[in-house]
N, C-alpha and C positions, 0 to 999 in steps of 0.2 A: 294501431293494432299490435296486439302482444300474444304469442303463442308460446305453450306451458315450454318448450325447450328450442329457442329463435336458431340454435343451430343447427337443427333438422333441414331448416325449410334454406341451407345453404349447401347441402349435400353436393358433391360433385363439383363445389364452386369453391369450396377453403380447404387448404392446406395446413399439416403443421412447417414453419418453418425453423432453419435455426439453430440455434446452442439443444434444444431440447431434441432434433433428429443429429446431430452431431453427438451426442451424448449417449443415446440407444446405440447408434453403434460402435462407440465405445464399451458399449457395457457400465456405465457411469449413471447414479439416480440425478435429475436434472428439476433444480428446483422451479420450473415454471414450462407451460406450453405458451408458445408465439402462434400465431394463425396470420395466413394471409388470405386473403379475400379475392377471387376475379369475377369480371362482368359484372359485378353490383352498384349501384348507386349510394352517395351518403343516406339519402333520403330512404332508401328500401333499408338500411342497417337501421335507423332512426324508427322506422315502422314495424319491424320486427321486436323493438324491445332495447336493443343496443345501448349504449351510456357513452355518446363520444367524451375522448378525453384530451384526443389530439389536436395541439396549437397550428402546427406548422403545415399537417397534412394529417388525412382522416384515419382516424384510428380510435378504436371504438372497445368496451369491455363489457364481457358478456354478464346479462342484469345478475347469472346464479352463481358461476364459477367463478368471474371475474375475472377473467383472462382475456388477454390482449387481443383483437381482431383487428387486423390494420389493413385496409385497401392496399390491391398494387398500384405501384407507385414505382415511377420513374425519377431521376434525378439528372439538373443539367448544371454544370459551374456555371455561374456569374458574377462572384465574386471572389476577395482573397479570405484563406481560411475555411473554418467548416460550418461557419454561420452561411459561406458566400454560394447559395445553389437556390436552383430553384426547382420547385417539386411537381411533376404532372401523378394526380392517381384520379385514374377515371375507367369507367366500364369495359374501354378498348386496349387497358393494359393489360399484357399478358402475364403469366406466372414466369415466363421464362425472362422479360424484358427485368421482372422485380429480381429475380437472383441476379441476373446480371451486374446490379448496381453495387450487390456485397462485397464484403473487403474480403475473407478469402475463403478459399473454396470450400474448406471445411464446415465455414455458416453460410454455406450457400447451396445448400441440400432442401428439398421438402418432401411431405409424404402424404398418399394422400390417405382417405380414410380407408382404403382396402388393403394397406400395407406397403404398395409401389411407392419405392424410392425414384425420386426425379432431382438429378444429379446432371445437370449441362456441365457443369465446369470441373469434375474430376474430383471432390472433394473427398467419394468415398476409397477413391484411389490412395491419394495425398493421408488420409488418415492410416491406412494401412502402410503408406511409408515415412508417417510421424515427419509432413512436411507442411510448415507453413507457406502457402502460394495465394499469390493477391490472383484475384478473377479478371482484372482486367487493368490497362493501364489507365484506369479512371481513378485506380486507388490513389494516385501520385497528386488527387484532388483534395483532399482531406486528411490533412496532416492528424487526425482525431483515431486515423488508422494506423497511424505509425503506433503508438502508443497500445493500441488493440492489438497490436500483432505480438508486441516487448512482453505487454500481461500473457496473453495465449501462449507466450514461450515459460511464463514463469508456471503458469498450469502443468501443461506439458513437458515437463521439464528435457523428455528424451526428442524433443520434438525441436527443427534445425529451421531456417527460416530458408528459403529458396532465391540462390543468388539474384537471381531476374528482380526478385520480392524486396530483396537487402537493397538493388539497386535504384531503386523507386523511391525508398526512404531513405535513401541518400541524398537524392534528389529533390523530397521535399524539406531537406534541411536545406541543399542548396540555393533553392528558391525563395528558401526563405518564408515557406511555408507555417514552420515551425513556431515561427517567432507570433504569428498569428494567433496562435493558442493562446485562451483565457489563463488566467494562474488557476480558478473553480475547475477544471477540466483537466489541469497538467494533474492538481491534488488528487481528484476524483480515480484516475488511473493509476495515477503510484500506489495510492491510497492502497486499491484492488489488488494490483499487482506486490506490496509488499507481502498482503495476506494470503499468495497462493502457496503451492508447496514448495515451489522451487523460486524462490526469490531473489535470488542470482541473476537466475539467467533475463527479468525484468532488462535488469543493468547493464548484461555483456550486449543485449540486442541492441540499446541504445548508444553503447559507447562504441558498436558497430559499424551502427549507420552514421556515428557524428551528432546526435540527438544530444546525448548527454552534456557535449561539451557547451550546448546552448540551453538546453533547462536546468541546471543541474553543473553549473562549471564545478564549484565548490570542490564537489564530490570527484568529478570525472579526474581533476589534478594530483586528487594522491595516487592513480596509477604510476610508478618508478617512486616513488617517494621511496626510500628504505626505513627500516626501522630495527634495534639491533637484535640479532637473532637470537640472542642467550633466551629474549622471552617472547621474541616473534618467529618461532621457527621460518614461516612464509617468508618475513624480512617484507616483501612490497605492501604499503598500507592498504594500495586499492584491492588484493589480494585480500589481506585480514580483514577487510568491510564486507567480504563475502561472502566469507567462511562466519564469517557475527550471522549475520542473515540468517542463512544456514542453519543455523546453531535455534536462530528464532523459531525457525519451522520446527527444527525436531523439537525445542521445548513447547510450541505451540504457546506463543507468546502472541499476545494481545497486538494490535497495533499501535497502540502510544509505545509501549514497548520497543516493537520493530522501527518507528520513526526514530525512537530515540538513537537506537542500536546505530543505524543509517549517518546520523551528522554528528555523533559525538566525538568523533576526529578528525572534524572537519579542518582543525587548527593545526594540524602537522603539514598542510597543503602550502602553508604557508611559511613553515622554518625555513632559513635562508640555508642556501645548498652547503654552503661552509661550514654549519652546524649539524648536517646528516651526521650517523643516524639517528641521533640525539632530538629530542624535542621539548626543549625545557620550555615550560608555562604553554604548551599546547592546550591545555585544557580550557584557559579563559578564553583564549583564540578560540579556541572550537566553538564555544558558549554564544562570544558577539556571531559568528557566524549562521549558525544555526538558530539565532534567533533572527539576523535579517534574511536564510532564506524561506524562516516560517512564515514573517512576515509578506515577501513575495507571493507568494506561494499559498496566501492565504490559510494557512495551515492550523488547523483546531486548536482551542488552547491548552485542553489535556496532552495532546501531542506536543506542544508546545514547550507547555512546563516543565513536563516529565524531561524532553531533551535536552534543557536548559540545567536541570540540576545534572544529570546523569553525566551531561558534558564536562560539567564543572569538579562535578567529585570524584568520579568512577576510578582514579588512580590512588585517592585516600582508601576510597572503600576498598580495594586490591590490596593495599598492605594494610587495612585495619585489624588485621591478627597479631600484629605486633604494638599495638594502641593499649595505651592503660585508662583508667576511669576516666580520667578528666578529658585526654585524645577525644574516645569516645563518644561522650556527651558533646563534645563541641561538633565532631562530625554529623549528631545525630539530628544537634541542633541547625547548624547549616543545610541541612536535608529539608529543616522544616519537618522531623518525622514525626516529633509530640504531638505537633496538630494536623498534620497530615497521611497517619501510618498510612493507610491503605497505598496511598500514593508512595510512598518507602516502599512497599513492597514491590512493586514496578519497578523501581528503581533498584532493589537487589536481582530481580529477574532479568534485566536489563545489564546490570556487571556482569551476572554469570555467563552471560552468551556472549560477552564481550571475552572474559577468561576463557573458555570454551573456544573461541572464534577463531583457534593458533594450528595449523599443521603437525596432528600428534598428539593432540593435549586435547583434541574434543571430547574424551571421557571422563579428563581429571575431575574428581571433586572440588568444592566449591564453599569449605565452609565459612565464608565470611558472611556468604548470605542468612547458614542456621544462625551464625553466629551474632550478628546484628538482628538478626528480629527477636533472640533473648535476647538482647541488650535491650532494647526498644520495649518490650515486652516487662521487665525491669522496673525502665525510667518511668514505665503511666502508668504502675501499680504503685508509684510513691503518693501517699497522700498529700499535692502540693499546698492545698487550702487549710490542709490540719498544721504542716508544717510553719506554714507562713502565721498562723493565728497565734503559733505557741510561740513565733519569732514576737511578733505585736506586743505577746504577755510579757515578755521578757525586757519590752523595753526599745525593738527594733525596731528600724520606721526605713523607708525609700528604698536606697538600693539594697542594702542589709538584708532585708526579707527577701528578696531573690538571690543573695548569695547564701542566705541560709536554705532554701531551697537545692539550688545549685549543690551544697552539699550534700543534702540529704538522697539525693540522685545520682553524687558519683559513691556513695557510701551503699547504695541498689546495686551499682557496677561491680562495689568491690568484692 
């Protein structure tokens, strides 16, 4: 049986729950409604019209709007990690027993359809004083929260996490909880959490609780690293990895972008202290690294690439203002830019917020970027297949033709 709108006939029984009543009173548009469900059966959502979706436990999306309907539902550990629980959702669960389960108080609000807010665990409290607070010491079960709580600070960026809250996900590093975690899952949330507005605070939350220094050692070690001030006013690298971030949100930079920003010096982690604050050939270091913790980390290969070149060149491309034709051309070729502009472009987006990324200097100009996409702009307005044809006619064969070329491209430069 299907009725022309199946969520009538659950009035009094579902809830919104969630980021979308967390959001209303923030005053915030919130891209989707959550519903929780009491006293119903899989079987009456299924007769009503419903479309289940959920593997693990019943959750179900409505046949018009499509939104999410999920029974309440209980949760109990029994194993390590966030795969390790087991799930009770059946007619005698209440709305109160399902917030319970939430990781903090702020998604643990619902509302029902006449406007009443239902708030057991303080969460409209805690929004009003821009605090993150776990609901219960069940949080310290799923380390999947530690990383919920690091994003929600990078959202929130004026928002402080609650020592009780810090102490839990200390604890689930200590336990070892953390190490639990998929690499699909650690990606998934950096992933989120690079692209909020405050991308920073992702990172201070985890190197907080200890988190960082186990998913993410790489990075967490240039904290004290120095670096020398004439052009690092900050001077600490883990410092200028911040202020980059930063720099991604105000330019509102893409995420390959921000992954790149994130490990492209990752190789000064590694200068030997006798060399402080110097880092000569940091940048290959950066490159191997960042690519074995893409690899880890299962990390996309747009993301990937883009860090891999950025790491490698971003200090050419920093002084290519002082580059003549032929510099030029060789750096542009290294980029891979002839055949890959669009992707060059990323990667000038990605120096600038690295230049930008300094104590003092986040307003300077940045013309190496206008500067290189004329150049690049230049090199693919040369006719390469006319120039090589007339190399042919002349008598030119193998390499000859691509240094005839080659010339014709830095003679665009000149």
């Amino acid at each position: 049986m299907t009725i022309a709108d199946p969520a009538a006939a659950l009035q009094g029984r579902c809830f919104e729950v969630g980021g979308c009543v967390r959001d209303a009173l923030l005053g915030r548009p919130s891209a989707d409604r959550d519903w929780v469900v009491v006293g119903v059966a899989p079987q009456q959502m299924l007769e009503l019209g419903f479309k289940p979706v959920g593997r693990d436990f019943p959750v179900f999306l409505h046949p018009y709007t499509h939104e999410e309907y999920a029974l309440a539902r209980t949760e109990r550990k029994s194993g390590p990690g966030y795969h390790g629980f087991t799930v009770h959702a059946a007619p005698d669960v209440t709305l109160e027993q399902d917030l319970a389960r939430r990781d903090l108080t702020i998604n643990a609000m619902a509302r029902a359809a006449d406007g009443t807010l239902i708030d057991p665990h303080g969460g409209a409290r805690d929004l009003r004083e821009r605090t993150l607070r776990h609901v219960s010491d069940a949080y310290a079960e799923d380390p999947v929260r530690l990383l919920r709580t690091a994003r929600f600070a990078a959202r929130y960026g004026e928002f402080t996490v609650a020592p009780q809250t810090l102490a839990l996900m200390r604890r689930l590093v200590d336990e070892g909880e953390v190490d639990a975690l998929v690499p699909e899952r650690v990606w998934q949330e950096l992933a989120k959490g690079l692209m909020e507005p405050h991308p920073r605070r992702l990172f201070e939350v985890l190197r907080a609780c200890g988190a960082l220094e186990r998913l993410l050692p790489e990075l967490d070690r240039l904290w004290g690293v120095p670096q020398p001030e004439a052009h690092h006013p900050e001077v600490d690298t883990g410092e200028h990895q911040m202020l980059v971030l930063q720099q991604c949100a105000r330019l509102q930079a893409p995420l390959p972008v921000r992954w790149a920003c994130l490990v492209h010096d990752l190789g000064k982690g590694t200068t030997p202290r006798a060399e402080w604050p110097r880092h000569l050939g940091h940048e290959q270091r950066s490159a191997r690294l960042a690519q074995a913790v893409a690899q880890r980390l299962r990390v996309p290969n747009d993301c990937r690439e883009l860090a891999d070149v950025v790491a490698r060149e971003h200090g050419h491309i920093h002084q290519s203002g002082g580059f003549g034709p032929e510099a030029t051309l060789r750096l542009l070729e290294r980029c891979d830019a002839l055949r890959r502009p669009e992707r060059f472009a990323l990667v000038l987006w990605a120096c600038e917020c690295d230049a930008r990324g300094r104590t003092g200097l986040e307003d300077r100009p940045y013309p190496q970027r206008e500067r290189l996409t004329e150049a690049l702009r230049a090199v693919l307005a040369v006719d390469a297949e006319g120039v090589a044809r007339e190399a042919m006619e002349r008598g030119a064969a193998g390499p000859e033709i691509g240094r005839a070329v080659a010339r014709a491209r830095v003679t665009a430069l000149g």
